[in-house]
C-alpha positions in Angstrom: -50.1 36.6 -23.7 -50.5 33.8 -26.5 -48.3 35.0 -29.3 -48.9 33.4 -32.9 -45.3 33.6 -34.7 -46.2 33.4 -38.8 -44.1 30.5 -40.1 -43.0 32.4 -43.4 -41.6 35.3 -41.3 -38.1 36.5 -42.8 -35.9 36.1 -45.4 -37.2 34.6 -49.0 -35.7 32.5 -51.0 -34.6 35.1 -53.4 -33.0 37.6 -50.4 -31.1 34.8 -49.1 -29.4 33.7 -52.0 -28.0 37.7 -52.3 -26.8 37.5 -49.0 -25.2 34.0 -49.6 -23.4 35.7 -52.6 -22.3 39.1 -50.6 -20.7 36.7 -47.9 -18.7 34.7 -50.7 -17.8 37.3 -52.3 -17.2 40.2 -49.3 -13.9 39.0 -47.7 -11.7 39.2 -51.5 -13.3 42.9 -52.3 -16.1 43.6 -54.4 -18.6 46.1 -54.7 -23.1 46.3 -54.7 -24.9 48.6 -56.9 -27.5 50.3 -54.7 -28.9 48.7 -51.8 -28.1 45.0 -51.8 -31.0 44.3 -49.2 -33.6 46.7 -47.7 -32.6 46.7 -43.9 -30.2 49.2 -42.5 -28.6 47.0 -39.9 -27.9 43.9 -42.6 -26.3 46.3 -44.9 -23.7 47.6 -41.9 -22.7 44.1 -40.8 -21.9 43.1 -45.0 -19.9 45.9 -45.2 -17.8 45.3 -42.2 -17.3 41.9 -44.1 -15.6 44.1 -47.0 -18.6 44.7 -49.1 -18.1 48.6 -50.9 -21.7 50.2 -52.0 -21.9 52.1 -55.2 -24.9 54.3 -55.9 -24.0 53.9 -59.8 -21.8 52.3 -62.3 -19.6 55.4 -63.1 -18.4 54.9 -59.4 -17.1 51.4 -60.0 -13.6 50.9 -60.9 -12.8 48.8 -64.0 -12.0 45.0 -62.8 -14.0 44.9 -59.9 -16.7 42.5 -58.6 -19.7 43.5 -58.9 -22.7 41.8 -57.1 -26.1 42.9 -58.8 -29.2 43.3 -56.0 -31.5 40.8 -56.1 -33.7 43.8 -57.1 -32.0 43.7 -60.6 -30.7 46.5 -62.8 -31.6 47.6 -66.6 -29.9 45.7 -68.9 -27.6 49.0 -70.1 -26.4 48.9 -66.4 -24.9 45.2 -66.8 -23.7 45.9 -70.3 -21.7 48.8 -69.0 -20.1 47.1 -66.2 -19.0 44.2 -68.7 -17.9 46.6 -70.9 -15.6 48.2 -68.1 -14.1 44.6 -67.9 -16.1 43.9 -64.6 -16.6 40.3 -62.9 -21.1 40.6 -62.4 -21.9 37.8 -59.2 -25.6 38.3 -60.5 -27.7 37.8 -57.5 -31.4 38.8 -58.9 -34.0 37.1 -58.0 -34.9 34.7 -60.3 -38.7 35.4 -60.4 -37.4 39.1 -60.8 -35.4 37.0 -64.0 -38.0 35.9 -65.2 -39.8 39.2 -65.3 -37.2 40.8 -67.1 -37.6 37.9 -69.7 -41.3 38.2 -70.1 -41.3 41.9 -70.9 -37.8 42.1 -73.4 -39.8 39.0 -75.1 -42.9 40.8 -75.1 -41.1 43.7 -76.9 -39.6 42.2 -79.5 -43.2 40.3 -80.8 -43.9 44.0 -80.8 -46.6 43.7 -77.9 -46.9 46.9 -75.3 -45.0 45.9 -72.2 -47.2 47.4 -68.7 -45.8 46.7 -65.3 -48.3 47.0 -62.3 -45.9 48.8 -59.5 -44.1 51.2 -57.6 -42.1 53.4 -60.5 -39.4 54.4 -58.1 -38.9 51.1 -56.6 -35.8 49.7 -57.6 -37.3 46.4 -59.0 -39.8 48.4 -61.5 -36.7 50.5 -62.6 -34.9 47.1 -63.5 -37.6 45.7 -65.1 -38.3 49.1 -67.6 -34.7 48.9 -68.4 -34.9 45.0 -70.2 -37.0 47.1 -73.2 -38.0 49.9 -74.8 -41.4 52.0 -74.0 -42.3 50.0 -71.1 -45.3 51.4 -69.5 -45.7 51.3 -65.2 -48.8 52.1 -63.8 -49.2 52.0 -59.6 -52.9 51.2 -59.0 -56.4 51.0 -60.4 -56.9 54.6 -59.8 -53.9 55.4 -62.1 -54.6 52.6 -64.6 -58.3 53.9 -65.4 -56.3 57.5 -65.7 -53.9 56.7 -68.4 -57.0 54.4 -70.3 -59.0 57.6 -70.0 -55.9 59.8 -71.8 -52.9 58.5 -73.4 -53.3 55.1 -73.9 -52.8 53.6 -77.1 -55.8 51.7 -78.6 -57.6 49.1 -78.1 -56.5 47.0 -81.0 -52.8 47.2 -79.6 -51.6 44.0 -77.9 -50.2 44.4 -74.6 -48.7 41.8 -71.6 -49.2 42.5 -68.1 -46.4 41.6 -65.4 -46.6 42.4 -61.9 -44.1 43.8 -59.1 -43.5 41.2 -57.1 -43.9 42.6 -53.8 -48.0 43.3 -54.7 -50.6 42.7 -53.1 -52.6 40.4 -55.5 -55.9 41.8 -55.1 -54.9 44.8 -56.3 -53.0 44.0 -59.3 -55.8 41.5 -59.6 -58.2 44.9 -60.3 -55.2 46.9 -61.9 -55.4 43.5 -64.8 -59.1 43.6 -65.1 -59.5 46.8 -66.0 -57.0 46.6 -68.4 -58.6 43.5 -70.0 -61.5 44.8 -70.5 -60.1 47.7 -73.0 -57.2 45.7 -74.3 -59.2 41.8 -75.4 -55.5 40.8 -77.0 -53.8 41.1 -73.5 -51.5 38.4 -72.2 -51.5 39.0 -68.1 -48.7 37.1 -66.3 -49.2 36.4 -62.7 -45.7 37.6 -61.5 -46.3 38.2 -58.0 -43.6 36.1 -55.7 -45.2 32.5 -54.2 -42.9 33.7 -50.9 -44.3 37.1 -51.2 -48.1 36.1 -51.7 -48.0 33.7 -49.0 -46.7 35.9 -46.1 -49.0 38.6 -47.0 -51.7 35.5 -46.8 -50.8 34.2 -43.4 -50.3 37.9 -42.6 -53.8 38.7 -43.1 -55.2 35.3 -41.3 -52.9 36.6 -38.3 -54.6 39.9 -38.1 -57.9 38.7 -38.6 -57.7 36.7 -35.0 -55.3 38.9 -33.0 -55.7 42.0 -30.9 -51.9 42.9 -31.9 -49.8 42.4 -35.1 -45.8 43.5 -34.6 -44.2 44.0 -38.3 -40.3 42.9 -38.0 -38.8 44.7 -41.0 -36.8 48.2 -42.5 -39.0 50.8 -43.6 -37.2 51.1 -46.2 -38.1 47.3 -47.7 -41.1 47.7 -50.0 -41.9 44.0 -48.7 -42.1 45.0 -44.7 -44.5 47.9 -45.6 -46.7 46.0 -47.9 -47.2 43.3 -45.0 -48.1 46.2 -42.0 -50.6 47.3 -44.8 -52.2 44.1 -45.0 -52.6 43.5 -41.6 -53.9 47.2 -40.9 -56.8 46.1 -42.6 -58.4 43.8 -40.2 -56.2 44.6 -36.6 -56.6 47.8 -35.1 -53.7 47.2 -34.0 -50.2 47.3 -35.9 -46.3 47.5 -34.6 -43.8 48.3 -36.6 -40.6 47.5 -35.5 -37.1 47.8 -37.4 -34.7 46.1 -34.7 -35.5 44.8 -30.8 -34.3 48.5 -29.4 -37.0 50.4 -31.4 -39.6 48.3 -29.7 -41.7 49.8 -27.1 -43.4 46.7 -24.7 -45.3 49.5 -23.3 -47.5 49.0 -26.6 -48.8 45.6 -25.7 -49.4 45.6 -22.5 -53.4 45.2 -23.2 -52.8 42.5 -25.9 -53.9 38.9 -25.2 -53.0 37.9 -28.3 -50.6 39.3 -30.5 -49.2 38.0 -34.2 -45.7 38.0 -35.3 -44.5 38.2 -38.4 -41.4 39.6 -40.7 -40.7 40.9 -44.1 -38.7 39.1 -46.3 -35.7 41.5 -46.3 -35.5 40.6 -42.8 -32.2 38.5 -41.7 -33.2 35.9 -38.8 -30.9 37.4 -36.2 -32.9 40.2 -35.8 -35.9 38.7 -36.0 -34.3 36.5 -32.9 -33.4 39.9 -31.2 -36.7 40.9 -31.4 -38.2 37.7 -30.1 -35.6 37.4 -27.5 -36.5 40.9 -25.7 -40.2 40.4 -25.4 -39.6 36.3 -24.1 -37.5 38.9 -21.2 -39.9 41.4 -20.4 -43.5 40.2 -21.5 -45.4 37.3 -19.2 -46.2 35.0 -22.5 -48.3 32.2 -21.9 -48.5 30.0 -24.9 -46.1 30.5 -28.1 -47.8 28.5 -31.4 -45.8 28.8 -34.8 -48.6 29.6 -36.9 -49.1 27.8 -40.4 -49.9 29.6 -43.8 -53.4 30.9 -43.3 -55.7 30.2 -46.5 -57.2 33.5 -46.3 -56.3 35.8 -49.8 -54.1 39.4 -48.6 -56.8 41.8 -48.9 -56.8 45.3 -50.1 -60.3 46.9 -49.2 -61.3 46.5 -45.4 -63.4 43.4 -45.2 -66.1 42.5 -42.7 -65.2 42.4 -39.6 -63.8 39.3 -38.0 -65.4 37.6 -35.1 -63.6 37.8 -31.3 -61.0 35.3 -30.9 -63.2 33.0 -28.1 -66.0 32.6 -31.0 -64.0 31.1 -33.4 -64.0 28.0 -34.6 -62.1 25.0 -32.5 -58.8 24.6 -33.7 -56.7 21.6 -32.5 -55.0 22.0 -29.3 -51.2 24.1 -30.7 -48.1 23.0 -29.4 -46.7 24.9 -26.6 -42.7 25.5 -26.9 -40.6 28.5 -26.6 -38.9 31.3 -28.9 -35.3 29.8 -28.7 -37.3 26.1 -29.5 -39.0 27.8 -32.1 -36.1 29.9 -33.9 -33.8 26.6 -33.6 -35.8 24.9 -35.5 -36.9 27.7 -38.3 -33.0 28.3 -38.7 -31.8 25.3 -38.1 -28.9 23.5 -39.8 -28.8 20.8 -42.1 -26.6 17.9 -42.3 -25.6 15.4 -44.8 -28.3 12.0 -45.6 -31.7 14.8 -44.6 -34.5 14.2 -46.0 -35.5 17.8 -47.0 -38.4 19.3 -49.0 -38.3 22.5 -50.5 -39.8 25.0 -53.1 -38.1 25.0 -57.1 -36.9 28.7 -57.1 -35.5 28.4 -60.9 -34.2 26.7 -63.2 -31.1 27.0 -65.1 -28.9 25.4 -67.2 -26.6 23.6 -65.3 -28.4 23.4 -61.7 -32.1 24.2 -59.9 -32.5 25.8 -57.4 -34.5 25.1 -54.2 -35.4 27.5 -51.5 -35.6 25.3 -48.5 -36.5 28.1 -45.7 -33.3 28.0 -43.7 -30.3 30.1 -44.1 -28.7 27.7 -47.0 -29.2 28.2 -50.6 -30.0 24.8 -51.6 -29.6 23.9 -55.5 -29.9 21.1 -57.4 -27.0 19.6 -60.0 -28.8 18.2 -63.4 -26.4 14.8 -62.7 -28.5 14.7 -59.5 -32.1 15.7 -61.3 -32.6 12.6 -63.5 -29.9 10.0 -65.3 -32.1 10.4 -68.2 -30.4 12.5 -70.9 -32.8 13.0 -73.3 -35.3 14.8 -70.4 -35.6 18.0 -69.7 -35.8 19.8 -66.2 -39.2 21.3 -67.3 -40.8 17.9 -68.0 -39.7 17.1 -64.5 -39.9 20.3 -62.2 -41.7 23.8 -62.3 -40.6 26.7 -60.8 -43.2 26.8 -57.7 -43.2 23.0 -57.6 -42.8 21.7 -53.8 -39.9 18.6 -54.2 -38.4 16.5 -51.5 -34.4 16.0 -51.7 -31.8 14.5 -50.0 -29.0 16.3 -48.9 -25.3 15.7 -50.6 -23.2 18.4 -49.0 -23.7 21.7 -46.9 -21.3 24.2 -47.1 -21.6 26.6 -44.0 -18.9 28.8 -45.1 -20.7 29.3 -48.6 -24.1 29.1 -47.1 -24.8 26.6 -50.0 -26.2 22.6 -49.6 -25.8 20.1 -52.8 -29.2 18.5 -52.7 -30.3 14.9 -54.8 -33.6 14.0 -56.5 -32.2 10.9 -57.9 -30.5 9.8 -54.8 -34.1 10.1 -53.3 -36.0 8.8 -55.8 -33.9 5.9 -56.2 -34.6 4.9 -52.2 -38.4 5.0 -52.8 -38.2 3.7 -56.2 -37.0 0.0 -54.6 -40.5 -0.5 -53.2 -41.8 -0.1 -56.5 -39.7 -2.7 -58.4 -40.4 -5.0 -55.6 -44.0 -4.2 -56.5 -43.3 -4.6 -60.4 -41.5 -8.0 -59.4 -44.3 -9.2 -57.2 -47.4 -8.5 -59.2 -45.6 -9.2 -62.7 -45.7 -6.0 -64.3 -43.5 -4.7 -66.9 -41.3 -1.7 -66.2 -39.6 0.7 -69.0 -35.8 1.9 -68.6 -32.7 3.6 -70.8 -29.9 0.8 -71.8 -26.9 2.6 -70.5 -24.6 0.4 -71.3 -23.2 -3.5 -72.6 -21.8 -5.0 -69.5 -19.9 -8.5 -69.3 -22.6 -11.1 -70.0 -25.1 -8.6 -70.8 -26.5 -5.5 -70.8 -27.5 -2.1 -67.9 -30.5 -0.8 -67.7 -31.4 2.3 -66.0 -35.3 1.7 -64.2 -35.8 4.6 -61.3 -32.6 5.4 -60.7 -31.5 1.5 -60.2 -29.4 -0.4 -62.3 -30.8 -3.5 -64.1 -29.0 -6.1 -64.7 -30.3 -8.4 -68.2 -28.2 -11.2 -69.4 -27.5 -11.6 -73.0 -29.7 -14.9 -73.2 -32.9 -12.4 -72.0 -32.1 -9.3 -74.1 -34.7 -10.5 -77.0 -31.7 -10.0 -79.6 -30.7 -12.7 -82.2 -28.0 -14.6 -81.5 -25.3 -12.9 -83.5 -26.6 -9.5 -82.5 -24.4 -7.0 -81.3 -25.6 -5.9 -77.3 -24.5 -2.5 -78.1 -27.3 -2.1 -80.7 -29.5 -1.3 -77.3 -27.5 1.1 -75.6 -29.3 4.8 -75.3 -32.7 3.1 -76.1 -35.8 2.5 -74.0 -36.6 -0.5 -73.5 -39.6 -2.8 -71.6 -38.7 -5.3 -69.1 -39.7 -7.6 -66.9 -38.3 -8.0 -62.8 -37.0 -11.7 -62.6 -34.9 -11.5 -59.2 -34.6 -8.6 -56.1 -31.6 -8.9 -54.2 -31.5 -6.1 -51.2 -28.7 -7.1 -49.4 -26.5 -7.3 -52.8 -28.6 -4.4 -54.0 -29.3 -6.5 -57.2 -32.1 -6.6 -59.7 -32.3 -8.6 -62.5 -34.3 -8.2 -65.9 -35.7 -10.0 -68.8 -36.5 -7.7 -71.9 -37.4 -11.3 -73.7 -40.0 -12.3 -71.6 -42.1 -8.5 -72.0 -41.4 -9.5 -76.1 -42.6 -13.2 -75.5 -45.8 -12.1 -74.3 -46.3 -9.3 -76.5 -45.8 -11.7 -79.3 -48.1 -14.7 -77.3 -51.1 -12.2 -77.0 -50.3 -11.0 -81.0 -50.3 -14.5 -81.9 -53.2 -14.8 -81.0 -55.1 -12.1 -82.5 -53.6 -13.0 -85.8 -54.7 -16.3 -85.9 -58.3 -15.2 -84.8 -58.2 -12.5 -88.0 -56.6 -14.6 -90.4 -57.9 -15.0 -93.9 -56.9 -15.5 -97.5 -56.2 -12.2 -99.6 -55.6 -10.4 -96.1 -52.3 -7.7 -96.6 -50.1 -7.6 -93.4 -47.7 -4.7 -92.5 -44.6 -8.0 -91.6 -41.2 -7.5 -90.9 -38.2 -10.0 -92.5 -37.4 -12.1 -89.4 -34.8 -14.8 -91.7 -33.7 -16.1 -95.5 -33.6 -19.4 -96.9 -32.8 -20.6 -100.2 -36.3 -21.9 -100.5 -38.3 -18.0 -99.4 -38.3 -15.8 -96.5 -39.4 -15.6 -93.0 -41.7 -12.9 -92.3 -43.4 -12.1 -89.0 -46.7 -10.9 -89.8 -47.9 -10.4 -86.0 -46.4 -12.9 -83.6 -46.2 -15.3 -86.1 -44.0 -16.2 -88.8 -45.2 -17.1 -92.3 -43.0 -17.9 -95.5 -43.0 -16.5 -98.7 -41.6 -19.2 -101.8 -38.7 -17.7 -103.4 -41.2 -17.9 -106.7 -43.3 -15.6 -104.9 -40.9 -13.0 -104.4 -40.5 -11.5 -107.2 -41.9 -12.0 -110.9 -38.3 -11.2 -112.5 -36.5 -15.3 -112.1 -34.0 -15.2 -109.1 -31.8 -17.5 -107.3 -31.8 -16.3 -104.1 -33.8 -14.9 -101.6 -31.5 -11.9 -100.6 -31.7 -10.8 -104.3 -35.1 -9.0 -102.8 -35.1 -9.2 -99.2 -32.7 -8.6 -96.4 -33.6 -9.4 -92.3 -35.4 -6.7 -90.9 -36.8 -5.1 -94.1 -40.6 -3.9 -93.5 -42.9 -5.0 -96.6 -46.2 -5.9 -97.4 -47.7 -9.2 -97.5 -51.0 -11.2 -98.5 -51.5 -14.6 -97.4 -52.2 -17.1 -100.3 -53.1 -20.0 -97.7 -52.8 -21.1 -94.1 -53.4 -24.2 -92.0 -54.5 -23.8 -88.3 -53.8 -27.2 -87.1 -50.4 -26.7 -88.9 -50.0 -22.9 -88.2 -48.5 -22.8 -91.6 -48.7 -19.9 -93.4 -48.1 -19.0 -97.5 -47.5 -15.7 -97.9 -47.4 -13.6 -101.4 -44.8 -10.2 -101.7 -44.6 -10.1 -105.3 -48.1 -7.7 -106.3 -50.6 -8.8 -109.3 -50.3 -5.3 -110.9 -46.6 -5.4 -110.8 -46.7 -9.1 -113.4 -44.7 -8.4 -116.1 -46.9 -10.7 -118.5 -49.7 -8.3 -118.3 -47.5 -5.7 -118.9 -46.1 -7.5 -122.0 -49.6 -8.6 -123.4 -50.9 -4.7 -123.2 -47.9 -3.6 -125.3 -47.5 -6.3 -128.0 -49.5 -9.5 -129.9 -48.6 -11.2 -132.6 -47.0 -9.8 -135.4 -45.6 -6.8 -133.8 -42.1 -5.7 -133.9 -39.8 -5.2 -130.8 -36.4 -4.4 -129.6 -35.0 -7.2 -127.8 -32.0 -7.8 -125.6 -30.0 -11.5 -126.1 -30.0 -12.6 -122.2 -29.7 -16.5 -122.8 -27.4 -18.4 -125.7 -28.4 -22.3 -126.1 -27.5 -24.6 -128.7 -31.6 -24.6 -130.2 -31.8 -20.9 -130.4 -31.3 -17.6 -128.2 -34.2 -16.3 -125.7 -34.2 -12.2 -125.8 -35.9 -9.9 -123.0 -39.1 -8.6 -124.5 -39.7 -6.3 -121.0 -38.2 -6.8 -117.9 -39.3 -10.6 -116.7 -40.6 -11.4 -120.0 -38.3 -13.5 -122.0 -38.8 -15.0 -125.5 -37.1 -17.6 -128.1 -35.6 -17.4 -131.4 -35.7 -20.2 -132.4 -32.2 -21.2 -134.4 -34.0 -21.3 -137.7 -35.4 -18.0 -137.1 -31.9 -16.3 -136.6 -30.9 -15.7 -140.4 -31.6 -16.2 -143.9 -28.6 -15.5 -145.5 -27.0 -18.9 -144.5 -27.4 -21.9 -142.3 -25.9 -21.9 -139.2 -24.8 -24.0 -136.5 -25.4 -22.1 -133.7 -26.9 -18.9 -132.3 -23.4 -17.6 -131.3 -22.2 -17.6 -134.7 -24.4 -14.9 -135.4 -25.4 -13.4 -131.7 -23.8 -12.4 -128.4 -25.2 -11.9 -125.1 -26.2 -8.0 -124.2 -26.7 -7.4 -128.1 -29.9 -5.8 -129.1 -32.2 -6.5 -132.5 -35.0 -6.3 -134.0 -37.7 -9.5 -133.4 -41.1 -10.0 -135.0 -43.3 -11.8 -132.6 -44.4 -14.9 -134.4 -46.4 -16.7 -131.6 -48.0 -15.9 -127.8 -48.8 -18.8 -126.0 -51.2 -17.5 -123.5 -51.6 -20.7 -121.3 -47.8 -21.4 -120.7 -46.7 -17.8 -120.8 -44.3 -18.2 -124.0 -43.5 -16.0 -126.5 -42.2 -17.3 -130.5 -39.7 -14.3 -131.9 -38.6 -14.2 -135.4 -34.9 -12.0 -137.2 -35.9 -14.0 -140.4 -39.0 -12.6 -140.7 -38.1 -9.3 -140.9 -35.4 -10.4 -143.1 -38.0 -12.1 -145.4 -40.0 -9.1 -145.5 -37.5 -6.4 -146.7 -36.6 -9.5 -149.6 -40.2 -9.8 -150.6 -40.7 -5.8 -150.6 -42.9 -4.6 -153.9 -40.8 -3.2 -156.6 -40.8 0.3 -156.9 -43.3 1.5 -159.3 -41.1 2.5 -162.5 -40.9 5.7 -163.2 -41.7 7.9 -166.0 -39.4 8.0 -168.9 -38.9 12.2 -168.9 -38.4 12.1 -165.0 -35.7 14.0 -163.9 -33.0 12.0 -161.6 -30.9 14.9 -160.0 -27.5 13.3 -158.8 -26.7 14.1 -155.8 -22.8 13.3 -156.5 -22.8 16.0 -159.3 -25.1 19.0 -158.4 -26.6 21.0 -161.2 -26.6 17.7 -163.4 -29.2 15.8 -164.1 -29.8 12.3 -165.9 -32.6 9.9 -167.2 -33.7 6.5 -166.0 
């Protein structure tokens, strides 16, 4: 007999983690609510461990552990055992999670919740329990039933989730139908990956043996779905619950015959099973069968062509059941190399289902030493990642597994790469180290002295910590486990090739985005582009100043225009103060000759005082122009700095931007007023010292 064994026979991810968390938590007390697995005979050996079942809540003693079934419960099941004060080891299955998720979400953005599944299963009953008015149909047949009466209408949105254990092509119909009524639908693809691809190598099995022996509970939803599948295309299916219900007497005609297991199906008895027919059955050949890529069916398809006319397949290894077994449950050791499936993803830890009996998960120290990334932007749930085992944990059934550790090993061979061929690499500063600075690249620590971080001299090192940064490789050191770094050189280049592009471009009037690289008395420093040009401190600003920093500080961004530049030189005049902004024009637009102003005395001097007209235009007063009432020395006799009067503005000299201003005019002009025009003899003066009175004038 040649016996194909299916490769994803037995426990899933999901099933295994439960079991993990009934052996932890069996041997101190603690209770299950309902079934914790589908299979008789795992059930009796967890509660020999000193697991208690509980068919509901009201049977569970305030205080107690209480492990919920990877199946899940309603959310008023888990509030009620919190509210008794109990400690809930919540073992569902995190796609089951993510179900329950989907469908409260879906309610509260007031969509119409439908579940594609078996009502009474316990699964279904936990997922109608996250919401309110959750809808479960079974099949097509039933879905075109409730369209036909009951359903609301088409203009109500509605999101689709499927029990897990489906067959796809079903639900596949179930959703298609429903689509086609409901256009605003949302249809989640829910069904398990482990699920889905056991009923998938299930059905390739079938399809090329004589015989296909189901190793499962009847009880397990799972176990039943596969012996469906495989019904389809064998005529021949065993269904077997433990090695002494198995009757050899049913394959002695087969010449082929496929194994495979549900999920809910513990390893030992799968090995029980295996163990009795490598006893009593002649078997010729033994070939652990890979995933098949054939989709679980629903409807009978054609039928399949006899095993010696299909196509060559590459000659299968030949090894026995205990080989076989040892190496699907083998054990795992510290420093493996191990690749798994991403089962979920929490907040402190991922989980990876590694198909062996450990639970393997995932710390977030040992997912990335990049804080500001998420898991998401790195992993999916689904996702096929390669680890490296930390620590295993027989007694939990647990095993601490490293992507960084990992990634770090293969990540040398790239910074050798980066080193060799000149490229720049990008990393997180993660700290100021003696001489310099850490950078994280990969997973490998960089080391970049102070003289190649790019910073000024003065700079604080610290400024770079919890940045990214680009770098170059400058020296690999294996056996020291070394690397060093230049952030400088990435920024010399990048400032070479902008060099150059500037100085192609460059013209006169031409406005730059620049940033303030250094002050001078003279002007400033600004870096238009990889180059440095100066702006005159007369050019800075069209108020007078003294100093540069009156305007600028280093590392202000401003806008400049170049006035000039020299090529040979690579000199560069640059402008900041702006045309529209010059206070002359401003000045001339107001006033001319002859108009009065308010002015502020900025400036005493011994020939007159020079008042601010607007801000950055400045004119004289002349001494002589100060007062008429007597002569003066000087302007202080009369004036103070910060005082404000009235000016006429005597003279603008347009050419040499100066301005004449006059008190004495003014004065003059009240003195030379025009008399009042007399009035009439029989006018009437009232006197406002003696109302009622009156007198002549």
């Amino acid at each position: 007999m040649l016996v194909r064994l299916a490769k994803t026979a037995g426990f899933c991810y999901g099933v295994r983690r439960a079991i993990a968390i009934a052996e932890k938590e069996a041997p101190g007390g603690c209770v299950v609510l309902g079934e914790l697995i589908h299979n008789r005979r795992e059930m009796e050996r967890l509660l020999a461990l000193g697991l208690r079942r509980a068919a509901s809540p009201e049977e569970i003693a305030p205080g107690e552990t209480v492990i919920i079934r990877s199946h899940g419960e309603p959310d008023r099941v888990i509030a009620a055992l919190r509210a008794k004060g109990c400690r809930v080891a919540d073992a569902t299955c995190p796609n089951v999670t993510r179900i329950h998720r989907i469908v409260r979400e879906a309610a509260e953005r007031g969509r119409l919740p439908i579940v594609i599944g078996d009502r009474d299963h316990p699964e279904v009953q936990g997922i109608v329990g996250s919401a309110e008015g959750v809808v479960v149909l079974k099949d097509g047949e039933e879905t075109r039933k409730w369209l036909s009466k009951g359903a609301p209408g088409p203009e109500t949105p509605v999101s689709v989730v499927f029990q897990t254990t489906e067959v796809r092509e079903t639900v596949k119909k179930c959703a298609e139908t429903l689509k086609k009524v409901y256009t605003n639908s949302e249809i989640f693809d829910t069904i398990c990956d482990a699920t889905f691809s056991r009923q998938k190598e299930a059905a390739g099995l079938s399809a090329i043996c004589d015989a296909m022996l189901v190793v499962g509970d009847r009880s397990s939803a799972n176990s039943r779905r596969l012996a469906q599948v495989c019904a389809v295309r064998c005529p021949k299916v065993i269904f077997a619950e433990a090695a002494s219900e198995l009757d050899l007497s049913d394959l002695k005609d087969v010449i082929t015959l496929g194994v495979t297991a549900g999920a809910s199906t513990p390893a030992w008895i799968i090995k029980e099973v295996c163990a009795k027919m490598t006893e009593e059955i002649k078997i010729d050949e033994i070939v652990e069968e890979a995933p098949a890529e054939t989709a679980a069916p629903e409807v009978p398809a054609e039928p399949a062509a006899p095993a010696e006319t299909a196509p060559a397949e590459a000659e299968p290894a030949v090894e026995s059941f205990d080989e076989m077994l040892a190496k699907s449950f083998k054990t795992l050791n510290n420093g493996d190399k191990v690749t798994g499936i991403v089962a979920s993803i929490g907040a402190n830890e991922i989980t990876v289902d590694l198909g062996t009996k450990h639970s393997g998960y995932i710390p977030m120290s040992e997912l990335t030493d990049d804080p500001d990334v998420k898991p998401e932007d790195i992993v999916k749930v689904g996702d096929e990642i390669e680890t490296f085992v930390i620590r295993v944990n027989d007694v939990e059934g647990t095993v601490q597994l490293s992507k960084k550790r990992l990634d770090t090993v293969k990540n040398w061979d790239s910074i050798e790469a980066a080193k060799e061929d000149k490229v720049p690499v990008e990393g997180l500063v993660t700290e100021e180290n003696k001489g310099g600075i850490v950078v994280n690249v990969k997973g490998i620590r960089v080391f970049v002295p102070a003289s190649q971080t790019g910073l000024p001299k003065d700079a604080p090192m610290s400024s770079l910590v919890k940045t990214r940064v680009q770098l170059r490789i400058t020296e690999v050191n294996h056996a020291r486990r070394r690397v060093v770094g230049s952030i400088r050189a990435v920024q010399y280049e990048a400032r070479k090739a902008a060099a150059e592009k500037t100085w192609a471009e460059i013209e006169e009037g031409k406005k730059y985005q620049g940033v303030v690289k250094s002050l001078t008395s003279y002007g400033a420093f600004v870096d238009i582009g990889g180059v440095d040009g100066m702006v005159h401190v007369s050019e800075l600003s069209w108020k007078r100043i003294h100093n540069p920093a009156e305007v600028l500080k280093v590392g202000d961004e401003i806008e400049v225009y170049v006035i000039s530049f020299d090529r040979e030189k690579k000199k560069i005049s640059l402008g900041y103060r702006k045309a529209e902004d010059n206070p002359w024009v401003k000045f001339t637009s107001q006033y001319q000759v002859g108009s009065v102003a308010t002015v502020k005395i900025v400036k005493l001097m011994a020939f007159g005082a020079f008042a601010e007209i607007v801000p950055g235009v400045d004119g004289l007063i002349h001494v002589s122009q100060i007062t008429n009432e007597r002569r003066i020395g000087k302007p202080d006799e009369v004036l103070s700095e910060g005082q404000e009067v009235d000016v006429k503005i005597t003279n603008i000299d347009e050419e040499n931007k100066k301005v004449s201003l006059s008190i004495r005019a003014l004065m003059d002009a009240d003195r030379f007023a025009p008399a009042r025009e007399e009035r009439a003899e029989d006018e009437v003066v009232y006197d406002t010292d003696a109302p009622g009175e009156y007198r002549g004038e």
